[in-house]
C-alpha positions as CSV (number, residue, x, y, z in Angstrom):
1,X,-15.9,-3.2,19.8
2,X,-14.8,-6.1,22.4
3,X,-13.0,-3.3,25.3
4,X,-10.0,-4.7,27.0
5,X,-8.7,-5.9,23.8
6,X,-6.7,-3.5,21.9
7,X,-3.7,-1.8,23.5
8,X,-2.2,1.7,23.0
9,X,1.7,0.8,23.3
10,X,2.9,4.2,22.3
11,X,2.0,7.7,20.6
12,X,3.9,10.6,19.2
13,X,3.7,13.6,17.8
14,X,5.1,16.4,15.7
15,X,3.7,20.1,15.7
16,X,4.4,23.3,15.0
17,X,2.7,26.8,13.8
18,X,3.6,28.4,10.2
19,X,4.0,31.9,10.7
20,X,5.5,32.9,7.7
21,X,8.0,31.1,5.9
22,X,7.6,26.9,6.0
23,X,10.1,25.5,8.3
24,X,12.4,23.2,7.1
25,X,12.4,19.9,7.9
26,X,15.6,18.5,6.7
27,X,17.8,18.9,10.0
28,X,14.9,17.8,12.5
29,X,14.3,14.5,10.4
30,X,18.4,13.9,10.5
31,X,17.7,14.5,14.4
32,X,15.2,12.2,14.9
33,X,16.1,9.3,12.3
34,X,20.0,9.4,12.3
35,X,19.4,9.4,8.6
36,X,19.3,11.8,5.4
37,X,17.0,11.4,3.4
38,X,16.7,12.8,-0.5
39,X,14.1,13.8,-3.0
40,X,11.4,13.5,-0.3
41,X,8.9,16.2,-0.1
42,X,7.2,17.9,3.4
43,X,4.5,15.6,3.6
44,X,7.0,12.4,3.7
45,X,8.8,14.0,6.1
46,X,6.5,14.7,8.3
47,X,5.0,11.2,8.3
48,X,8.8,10.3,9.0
49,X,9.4,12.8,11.9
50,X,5.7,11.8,13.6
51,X,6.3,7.7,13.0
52,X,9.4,7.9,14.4
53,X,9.0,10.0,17.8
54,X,6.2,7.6,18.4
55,X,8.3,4.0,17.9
56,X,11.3,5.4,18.8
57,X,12.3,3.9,15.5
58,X,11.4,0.3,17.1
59,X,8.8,-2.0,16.7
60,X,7.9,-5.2,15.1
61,X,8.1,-5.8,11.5
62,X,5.1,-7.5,11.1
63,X,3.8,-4.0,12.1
64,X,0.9,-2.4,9.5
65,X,0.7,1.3,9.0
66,X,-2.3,3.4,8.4
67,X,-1.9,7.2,7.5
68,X,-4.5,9.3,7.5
69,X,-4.8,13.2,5.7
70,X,-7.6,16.2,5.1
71,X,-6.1,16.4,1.8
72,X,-3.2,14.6,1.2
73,X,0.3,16.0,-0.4
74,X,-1.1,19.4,-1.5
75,X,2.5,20.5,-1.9
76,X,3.5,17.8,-4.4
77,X,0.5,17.6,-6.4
78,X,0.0,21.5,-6.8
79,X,4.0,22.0,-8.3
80,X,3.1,18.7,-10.0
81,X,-0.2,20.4,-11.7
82,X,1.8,23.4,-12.0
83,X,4.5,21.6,-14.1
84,X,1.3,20.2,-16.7
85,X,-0.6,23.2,-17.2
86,X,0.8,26.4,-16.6
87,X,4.9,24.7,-17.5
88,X,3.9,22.3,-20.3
89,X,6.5,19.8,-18.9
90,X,6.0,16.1,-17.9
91,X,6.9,15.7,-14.1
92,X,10.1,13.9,-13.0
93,X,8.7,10.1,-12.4
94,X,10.0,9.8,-9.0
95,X,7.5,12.6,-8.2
96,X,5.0,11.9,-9.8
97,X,5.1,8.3,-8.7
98,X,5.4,10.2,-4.8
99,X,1.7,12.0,-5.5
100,X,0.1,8.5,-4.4
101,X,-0.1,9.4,-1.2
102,X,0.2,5.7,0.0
103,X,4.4,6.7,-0.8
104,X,4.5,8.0,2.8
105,X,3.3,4.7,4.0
106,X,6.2,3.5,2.0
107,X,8.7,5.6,3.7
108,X,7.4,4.9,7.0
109,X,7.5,1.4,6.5
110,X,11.3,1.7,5.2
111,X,12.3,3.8,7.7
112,X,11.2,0.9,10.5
113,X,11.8,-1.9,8.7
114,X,8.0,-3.2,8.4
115,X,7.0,-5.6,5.6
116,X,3.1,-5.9,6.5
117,X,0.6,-3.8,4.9
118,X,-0.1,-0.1,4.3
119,X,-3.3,1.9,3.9
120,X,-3.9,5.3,3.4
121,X,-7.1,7.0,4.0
122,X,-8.0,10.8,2.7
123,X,-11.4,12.5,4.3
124,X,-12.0,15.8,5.0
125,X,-13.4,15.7,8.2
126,X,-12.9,11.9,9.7
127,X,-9.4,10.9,8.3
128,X,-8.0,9.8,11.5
129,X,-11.2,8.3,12.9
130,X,-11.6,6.1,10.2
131,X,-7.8,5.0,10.0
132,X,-8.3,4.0,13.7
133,X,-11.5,2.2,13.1
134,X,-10.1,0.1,9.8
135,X,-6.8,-0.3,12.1
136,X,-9.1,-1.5,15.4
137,X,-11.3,-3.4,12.8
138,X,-8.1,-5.9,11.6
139,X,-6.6,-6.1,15.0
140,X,-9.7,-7.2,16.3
141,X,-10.4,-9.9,13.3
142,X,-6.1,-10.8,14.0
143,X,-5.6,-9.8,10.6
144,X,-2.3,-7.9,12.3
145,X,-0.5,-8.5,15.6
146,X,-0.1,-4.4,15.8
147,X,-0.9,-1.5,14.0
148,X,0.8,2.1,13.5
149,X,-1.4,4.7,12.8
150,X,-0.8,8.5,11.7
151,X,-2.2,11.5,10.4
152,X,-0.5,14.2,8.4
153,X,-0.9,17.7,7.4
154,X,0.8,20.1,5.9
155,X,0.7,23.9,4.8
156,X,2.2,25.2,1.4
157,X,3.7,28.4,0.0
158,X,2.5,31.1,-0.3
159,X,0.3,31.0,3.1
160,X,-2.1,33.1,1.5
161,X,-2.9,30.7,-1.1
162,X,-2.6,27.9,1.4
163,X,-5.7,29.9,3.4
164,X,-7.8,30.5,0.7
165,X,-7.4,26.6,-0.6
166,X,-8.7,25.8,2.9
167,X,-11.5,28.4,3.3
168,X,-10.1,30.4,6.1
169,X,-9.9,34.0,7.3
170,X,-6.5,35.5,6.2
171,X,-6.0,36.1,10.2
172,X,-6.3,32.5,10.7
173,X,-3.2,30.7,12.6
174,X,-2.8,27.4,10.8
175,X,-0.2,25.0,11.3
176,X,1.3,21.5,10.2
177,X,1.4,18.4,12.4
178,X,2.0,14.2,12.6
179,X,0.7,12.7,15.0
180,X,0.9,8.5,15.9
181,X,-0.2,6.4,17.8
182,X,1.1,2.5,18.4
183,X,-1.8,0.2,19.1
184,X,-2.0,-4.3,19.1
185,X,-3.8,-7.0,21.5
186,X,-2.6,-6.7,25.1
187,X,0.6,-8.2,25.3
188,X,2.0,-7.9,28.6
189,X,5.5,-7.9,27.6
190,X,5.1,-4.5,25.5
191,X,4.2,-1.1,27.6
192,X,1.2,0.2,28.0
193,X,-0.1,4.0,28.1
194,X,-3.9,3.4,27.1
195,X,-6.3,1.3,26.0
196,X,-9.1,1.8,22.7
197,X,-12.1,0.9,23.7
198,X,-14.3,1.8,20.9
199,X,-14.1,3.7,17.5
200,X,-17.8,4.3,15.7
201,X,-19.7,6.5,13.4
202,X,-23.1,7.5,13.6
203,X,-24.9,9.0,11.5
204,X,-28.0,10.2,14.0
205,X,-27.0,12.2,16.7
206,X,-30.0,10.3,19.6
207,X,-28.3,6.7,19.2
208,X,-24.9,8.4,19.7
209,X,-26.5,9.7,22.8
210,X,-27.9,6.9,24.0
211,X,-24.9,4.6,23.1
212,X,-22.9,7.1,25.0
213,X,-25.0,7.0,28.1
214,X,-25.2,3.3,27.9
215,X,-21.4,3.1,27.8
216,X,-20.5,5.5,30.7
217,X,-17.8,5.3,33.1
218,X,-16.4,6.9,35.9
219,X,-14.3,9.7,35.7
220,X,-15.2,10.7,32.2
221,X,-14.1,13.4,30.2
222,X,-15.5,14.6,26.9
223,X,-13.5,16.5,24.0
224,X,-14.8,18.2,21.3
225,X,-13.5,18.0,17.8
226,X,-12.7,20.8,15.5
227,X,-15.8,20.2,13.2
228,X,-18.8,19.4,16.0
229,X,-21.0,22.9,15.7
230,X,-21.7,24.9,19.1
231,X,-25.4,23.2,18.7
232,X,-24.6,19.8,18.7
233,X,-22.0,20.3,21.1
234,X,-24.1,21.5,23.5
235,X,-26.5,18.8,23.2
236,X,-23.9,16.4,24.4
237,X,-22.2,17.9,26.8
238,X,-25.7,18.8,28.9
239,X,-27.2,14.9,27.7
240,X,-23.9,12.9,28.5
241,X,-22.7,12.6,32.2
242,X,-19.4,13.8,32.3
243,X,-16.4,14.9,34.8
244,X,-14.8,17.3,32.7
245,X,-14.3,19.2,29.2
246,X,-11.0,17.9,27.8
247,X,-10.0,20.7,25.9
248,X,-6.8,19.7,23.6
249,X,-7.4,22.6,20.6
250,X,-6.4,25.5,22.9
251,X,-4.3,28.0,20.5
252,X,-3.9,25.0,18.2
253,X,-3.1,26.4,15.0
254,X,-5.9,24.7,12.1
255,X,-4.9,21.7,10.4
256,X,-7.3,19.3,9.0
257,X,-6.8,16.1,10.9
258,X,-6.8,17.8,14.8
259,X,-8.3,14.8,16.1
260,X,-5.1,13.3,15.6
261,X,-3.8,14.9,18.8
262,X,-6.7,14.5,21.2
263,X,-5.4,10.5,22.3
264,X,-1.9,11.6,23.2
265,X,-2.4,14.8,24.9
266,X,-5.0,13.5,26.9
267,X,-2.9,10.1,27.7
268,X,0.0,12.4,28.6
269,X,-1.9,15.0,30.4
270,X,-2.9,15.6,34.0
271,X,-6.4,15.2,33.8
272,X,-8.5,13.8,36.4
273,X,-10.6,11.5,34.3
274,X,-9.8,8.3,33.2
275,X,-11.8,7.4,30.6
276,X,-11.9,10.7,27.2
277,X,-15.1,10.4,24.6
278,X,-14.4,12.5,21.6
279,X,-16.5,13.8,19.3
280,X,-16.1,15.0,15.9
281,X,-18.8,15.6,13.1
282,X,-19.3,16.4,9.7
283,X,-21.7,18.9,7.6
284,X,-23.7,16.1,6.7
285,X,-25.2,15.3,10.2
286,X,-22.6,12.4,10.6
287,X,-20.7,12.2,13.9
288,X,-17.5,9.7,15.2
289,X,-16.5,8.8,18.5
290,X,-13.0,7.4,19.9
291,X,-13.3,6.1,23.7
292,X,-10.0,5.0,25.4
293,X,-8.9,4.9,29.0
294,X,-5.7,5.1,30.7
């Protein structure tokens, strides 16, 4: 990726740890919209909530979102196979048409008054990464002037259930978040908090090193993502020259897409370093990197 190029205008976020029963989301969406909304389930609304704390409910039309999910509206589509199998009864249409998960997208879009495209991209373990890499990809080729991108997860009832769907320990603290970032070409009438400088996958873990090295900067921090294993992360954080561990997952409940968080919190935080790398891997021996600078 050309550096210099693409522009973080904004990010936002929306967070919070499931203890027992799901919060509701009905009054904080009124709150941060100025608008009711109907019919919508948790994972719209979340995608609502996120987009909107990051745009402040403003920005171009010709804007394109790209949302991003571990596994999509798990709320929707289990009461949907619920209704087939176990109810016998066909599903409502206007939820069953809300199980693509590209409706968000359509929300979003609504709710800010866009009219360029939407994508929606579901991966276990490099949603995010990829949505910012397809995003960075069409800014880059000025297939869009700017670019929204998000991920969402979400929990469902019973938790129990919603921890065993996922594979986790019963003592597990999991959570449900949106998080979004604002990105286009550097425009120097629009703000600035960051800048992307690169957004790859790799798929041996020596070129990522040697890319990395060969891409240094001053002042760099390195973040670790919640699927790298303590091996692998090792290996880069003693083989890449570094300032300092950017920690963003302290007493983060689990969610799927926590690399969602890492751009914002580092943007907004304290840290000494100006430039973050962040790792995130896969079980297959893949790896993706973001790079951006404040």
């Amino acid at each position: 990726m050309n550096q210099k190029t693409i522009q973080i205008y904004a990010s936002g976020d929306y967070y919070h740890v499931v203890d027992e029963a799901l919060p509701e989301l009905k009054e904080i969406i009124h709150q941060v919209t100025g608008k009711s909304f109907r019919r919508i389930g948790r994972f719209i609304q979340l995608a609502m909530i996120g987009a909107a704390h990051c745009t402040q409910l403003s920005v171009p039309s010709d804007t394109a979102v790209y949302l991003a999910s571990g596994r999509g509206d798990l709320e929707l589509t289990i009461d949907i196979m619920r209704d087939l199998f176990i109810c016998g009864q066909t599903p409502k249409p206007l939820r069953f048409v809300n199980t693509v998960n590209n409706a968000a997208c359509f929300y979003v879009a609504q709710l800010l008054k866009l009219e360029s495209r939407s994508n929606y991209i579901c991966n276990r373990y490099f949603a995010f990464e990829s949505a910012m890499q397809i995003a960075a990809t069409d800014l880059l080729m000025n297939n869009i002037p700017s670019a929204l991108i998000g991920s969402v997860d979400l929990c469902t009832a019973p938790l129990t259930e919603h921890k065993q769907r996922l594979y986790l320990a019963s003592e597990t603290k999991i959570a449900e978040a949106s998080h979004w970032l604002w990105l286009g070409k550097s425009d120097q009438s629009k703000p600035r908090v960051g800048e992307l400088l690169d957004v790859q996958h790799f798929a041996d873990r020596d070129i990522l090193i040697a890319w990395a090295n060969a891409h240094s900067h001053n002042q760099l921090a390195l973040s670790r993502g919640q699927f790298v294993n303590d091996v692998d992360w090792n290996f880069f954080a003693t083989h890449i020259e570094h300032n300092q561990i950017f920690d963003y997952r302290i007493n983060r409940g689990h969610y799927d897409s926590q690399s969602g968080a890492v751009i914002g919190e580092f943007l907004r935080s304290d840290s000494p370093a100006t430039t973050l790398i962040h790792f995130n891997a896969d079980t297959e021996g893949r790896y993706s990197i973001m790079v951006v600078r404040r």
